[in-house]
LUMSEVEX-138987 format. One record per residue (C-alpha): x, y, z; residue in three letters. Coordinates in steps of 0.2 Angstrom, whole numbers, plus 2048, in hexadecimal, padded with zeros to 3 digits. Last residue first. Layout:
BEGIN
XYZALA...
***
This chain:
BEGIN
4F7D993B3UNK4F4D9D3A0UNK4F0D8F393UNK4DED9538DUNK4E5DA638BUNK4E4DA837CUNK4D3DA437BUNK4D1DB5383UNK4D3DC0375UNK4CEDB9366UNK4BEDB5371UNK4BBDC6373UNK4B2DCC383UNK4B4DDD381UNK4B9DE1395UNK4CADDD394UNK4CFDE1381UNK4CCDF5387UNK4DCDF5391UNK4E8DF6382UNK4F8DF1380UNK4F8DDE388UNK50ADD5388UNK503DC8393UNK50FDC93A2UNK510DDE3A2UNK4FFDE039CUNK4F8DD73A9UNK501DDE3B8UNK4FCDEF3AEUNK4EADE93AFUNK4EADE23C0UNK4EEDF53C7UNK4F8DF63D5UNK4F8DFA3E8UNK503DFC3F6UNK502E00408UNK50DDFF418UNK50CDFD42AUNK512E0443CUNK509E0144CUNK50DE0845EUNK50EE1B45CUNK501E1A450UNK4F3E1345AUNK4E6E0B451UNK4D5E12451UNK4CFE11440UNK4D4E2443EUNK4E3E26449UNK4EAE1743BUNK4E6E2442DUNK4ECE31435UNK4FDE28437UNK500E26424UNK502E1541FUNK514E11419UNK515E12406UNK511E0A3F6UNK50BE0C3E2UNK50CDFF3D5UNK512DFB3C7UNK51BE093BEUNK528E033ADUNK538E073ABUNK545E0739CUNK541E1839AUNK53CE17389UNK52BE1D38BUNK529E0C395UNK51CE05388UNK524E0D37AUNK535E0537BUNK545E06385UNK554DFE389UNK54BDF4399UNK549DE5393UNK53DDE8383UNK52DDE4389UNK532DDF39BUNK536DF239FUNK53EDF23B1UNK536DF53C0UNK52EE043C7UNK529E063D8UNK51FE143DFUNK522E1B3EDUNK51AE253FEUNK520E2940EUNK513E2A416UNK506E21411UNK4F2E2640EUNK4F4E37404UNK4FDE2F3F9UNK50FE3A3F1UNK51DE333EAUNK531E2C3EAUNK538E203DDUNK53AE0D3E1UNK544E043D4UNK544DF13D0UNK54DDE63C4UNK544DD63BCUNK553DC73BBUNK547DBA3C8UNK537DBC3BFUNK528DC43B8UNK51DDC13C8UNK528DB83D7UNK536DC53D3UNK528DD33D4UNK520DCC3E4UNK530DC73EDUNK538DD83EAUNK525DE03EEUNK525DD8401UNK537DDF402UNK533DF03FEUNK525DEF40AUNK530DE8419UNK53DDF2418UNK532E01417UNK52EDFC429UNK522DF2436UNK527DF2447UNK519DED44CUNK50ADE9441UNK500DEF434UNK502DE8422UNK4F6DED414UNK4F5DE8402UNK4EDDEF3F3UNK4E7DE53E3UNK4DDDEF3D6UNK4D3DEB3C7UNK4CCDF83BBUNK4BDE013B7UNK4BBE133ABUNK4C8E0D3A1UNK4D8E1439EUNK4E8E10392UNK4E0E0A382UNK4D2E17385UNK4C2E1A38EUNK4C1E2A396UNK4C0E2A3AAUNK4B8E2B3B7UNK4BEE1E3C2UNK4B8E0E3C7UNK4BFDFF3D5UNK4BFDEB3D1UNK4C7DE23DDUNK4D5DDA3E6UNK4D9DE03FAUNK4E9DD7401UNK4EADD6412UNK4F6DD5422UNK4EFDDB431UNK4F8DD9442UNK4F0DE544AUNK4DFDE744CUNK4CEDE4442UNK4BDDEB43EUNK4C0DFB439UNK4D1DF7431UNK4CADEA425UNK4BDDF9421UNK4CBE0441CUNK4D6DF5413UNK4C5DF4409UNK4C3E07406UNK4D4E053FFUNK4CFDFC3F2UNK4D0E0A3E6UNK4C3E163DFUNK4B4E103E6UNK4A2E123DDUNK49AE213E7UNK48EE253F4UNK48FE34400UNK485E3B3EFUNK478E333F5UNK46AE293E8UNK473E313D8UNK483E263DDUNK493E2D3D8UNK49EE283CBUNK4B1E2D3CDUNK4BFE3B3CDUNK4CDE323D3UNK4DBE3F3CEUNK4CFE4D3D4UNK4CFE443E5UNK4E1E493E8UNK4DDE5B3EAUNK4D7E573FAUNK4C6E633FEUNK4BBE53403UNK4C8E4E40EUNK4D5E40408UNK4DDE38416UNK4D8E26412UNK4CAE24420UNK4C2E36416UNK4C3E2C403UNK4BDE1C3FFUNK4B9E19412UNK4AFE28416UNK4A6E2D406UNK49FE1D405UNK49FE0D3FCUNK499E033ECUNK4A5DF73E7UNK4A3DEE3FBUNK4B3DE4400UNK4BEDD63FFUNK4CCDD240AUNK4DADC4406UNK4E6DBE412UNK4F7DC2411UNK506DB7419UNK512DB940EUNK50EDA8403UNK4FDDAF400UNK505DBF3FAUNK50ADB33EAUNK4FADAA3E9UNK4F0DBB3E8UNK4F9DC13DBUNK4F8DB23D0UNK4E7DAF3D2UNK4E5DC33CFUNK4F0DC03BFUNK4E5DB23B7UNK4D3DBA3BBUNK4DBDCC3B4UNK4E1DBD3A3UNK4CDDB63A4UNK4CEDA43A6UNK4CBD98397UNK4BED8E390UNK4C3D80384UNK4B9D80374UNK4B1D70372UNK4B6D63364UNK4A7D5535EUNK4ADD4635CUNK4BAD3F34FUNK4B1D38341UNK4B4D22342UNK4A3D1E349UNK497D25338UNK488D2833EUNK47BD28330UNK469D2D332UNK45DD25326UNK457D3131BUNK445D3931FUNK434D33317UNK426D3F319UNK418D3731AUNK416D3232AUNK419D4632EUNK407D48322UNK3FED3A32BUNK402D4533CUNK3FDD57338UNK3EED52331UNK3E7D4833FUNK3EFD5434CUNK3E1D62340UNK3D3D55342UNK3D5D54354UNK3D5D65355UNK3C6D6734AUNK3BCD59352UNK3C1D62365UNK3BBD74360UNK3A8D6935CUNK3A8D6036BUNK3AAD70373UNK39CD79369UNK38FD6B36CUNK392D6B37EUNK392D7F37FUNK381D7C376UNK37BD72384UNK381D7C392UNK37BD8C389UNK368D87387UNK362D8E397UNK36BD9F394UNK365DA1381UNK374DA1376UNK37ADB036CUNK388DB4377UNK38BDA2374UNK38DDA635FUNK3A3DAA364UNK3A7D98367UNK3A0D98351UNK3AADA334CUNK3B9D9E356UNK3B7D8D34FUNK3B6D9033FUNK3C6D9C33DUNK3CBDB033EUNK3D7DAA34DUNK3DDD9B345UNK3D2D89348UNK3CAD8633AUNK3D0D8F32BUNK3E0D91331UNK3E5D83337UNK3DCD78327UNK3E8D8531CUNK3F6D7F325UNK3F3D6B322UNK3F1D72310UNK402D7B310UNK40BD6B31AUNK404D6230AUNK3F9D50307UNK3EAD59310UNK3D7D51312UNK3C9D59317UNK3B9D4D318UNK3B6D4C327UNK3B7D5C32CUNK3ADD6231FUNK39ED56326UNK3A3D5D339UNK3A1D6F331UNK390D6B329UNK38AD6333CUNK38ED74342UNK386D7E336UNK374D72339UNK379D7734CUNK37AD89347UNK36AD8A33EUNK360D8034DUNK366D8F358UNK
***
């Protein structure tokens, strides 16, 4: 033990005398004393060696001997940053300050706002609902038994966990559960995020954005939806957009239409976004089917209602000029930036 201690005090004398002018020398100092292959680990590690009744007063020795070579090394560290001379900082009060990018609203975030606030004014409430729902309310409360041949056309993701579990298709499953839980009047519009399976493309994406409104009350007639969608369109794109409504088939209304309206690319004489038609889809509507009212409970010899939904996406890219759906989701400031403006 006497060798160590002589070895100790040798250490202190080297201590001493170290001196470093560079950030390299400083460094080496580290290293050599205090690094995980240095002095003072070496020599932290010799208590193993040190008889049990001498271990207090030679873990004393070694503790003051660790804080000399700390206190050596801040030493260092702090004459040689006194050294170094910096140029005095200049601020110069005439530069213009600092310019910060303006954040923007996402263009679906901008339409749904815009949605929203024009049903608003008809009276529609908003309803939200759960992304992850059951087989039930996505599919069985809207008419579509597990053998419908209009599932294949909303062929979606599954949970592993149940496979009565799956990521919604439409938003439907909200105007289900708003029907579970409520009576007659109802009058909702349900905006949301739904999923299909589907490849991604300019034209489909495997999620979307849907709106889709429900009214259920008495006397309640097509009248009434194709009025409701008058006031939307014009209030939309605008008081000299035309309208069309073509037949169809939904398992959940009855009878079914979509309505078109006219192409606001190139007016209505044709181009490549309405196939040259003129015409453009929008949205889907009907009057809701009377099994689907029997199912929640609503009588349907008393209550009448309609439906329609539509995609936020084709809403977008009909106000914004938008071609493909895959600049929603990437996140690119090139993109969104312009829409910094938008209301």
């Amino acid at each position: 033990m006497e060798n160590l201690v002589q070895q100790l005090e040798q250490y202190k004398n080297e201590i001493a005398a170290y001196e470093a002018n560079t950030a390299a020398a400083v460094e080496a100092y580290r290293i050599k004393y205090l690094g995980t292959k240095g002095i003072v680990k070496a020599v932290m590690g010799e208590m193993k060696n040190v008889p049990n009744d001498q271990k207090k007063s030679f873990g004393l020795l070694l503790n003051e001997f660790r804080q000399i070579a700390e206190a050596k090394y801040e030493t260092l560290k702090a004459a040689l940053t006194g050294n170094q001379t910096e140029p005095a900082e200049t601020f110069d009060s005439t530069l213009p300050g600092d310019v910060y990018p303006l954040g923007s609203r996402h263009p679906i975030s901008i339409v749904r706002k815009n949605i929203i606030d024009i049903f608003h004014r008809l009276g529609f409430a908003v309803a939200e609902g759960p992304e992850i729902e059951d087989d039930w309310h996505n599919f069985g409360a809207m008419n579509l038994p597990a053998d419908h041949p209009a599932r294949d056309m909303q062929d979606t993701f599954y949970i592993n966990k149940n496979p009565d579990w799956l990521l919604r298709t439409h938003t439907s499953s909200v105007q289900a559960r708003v029907m579970e839980k409520q009576k007659p009047p109802i009058r909702v519009i349900c905006p949301g995020r739904v999923y299909r399976n589907e490849t991604i493309s300019a034209r489909a994406h495997c999620f979307f954005h849907q709106v889709e409104g429900l009214c259920i009350d008495d006397n309640v007639s097509f009248a009434d939806l194709k009025q409701t969608l008058y006031f939307f369109v014009q209030e939309m794109f605008g008081k000299t957009v035309k309208i069309r409504f073509r037949p169809s088939y939904f398992p959940f209304t009855e009878p079914s239409a979509e309505m078109d309206i006219s192409c606001l690319i190139c007016g209505g004489d044709g181009c490549n976004v309405c196939k040259h038609t003129g015409w453009v889809e929008i949205l889907g509507s009907g009057m809701v089917h009377p099994r689907v009212l029997e199912n929640f409970g609503i009588d349907s010899n008393k209550y009448t209602g309609f439906a329609f939904g539509m995609g936020m996406e084709r809403i977008c890219q009909l106000k914004y000029r938008v071609n493909d759906l895959r600049l929603y989701s990437q996140n690119d400031v090139r993109f969104l930036k312009q829409f910094t403006s938008a209301r």
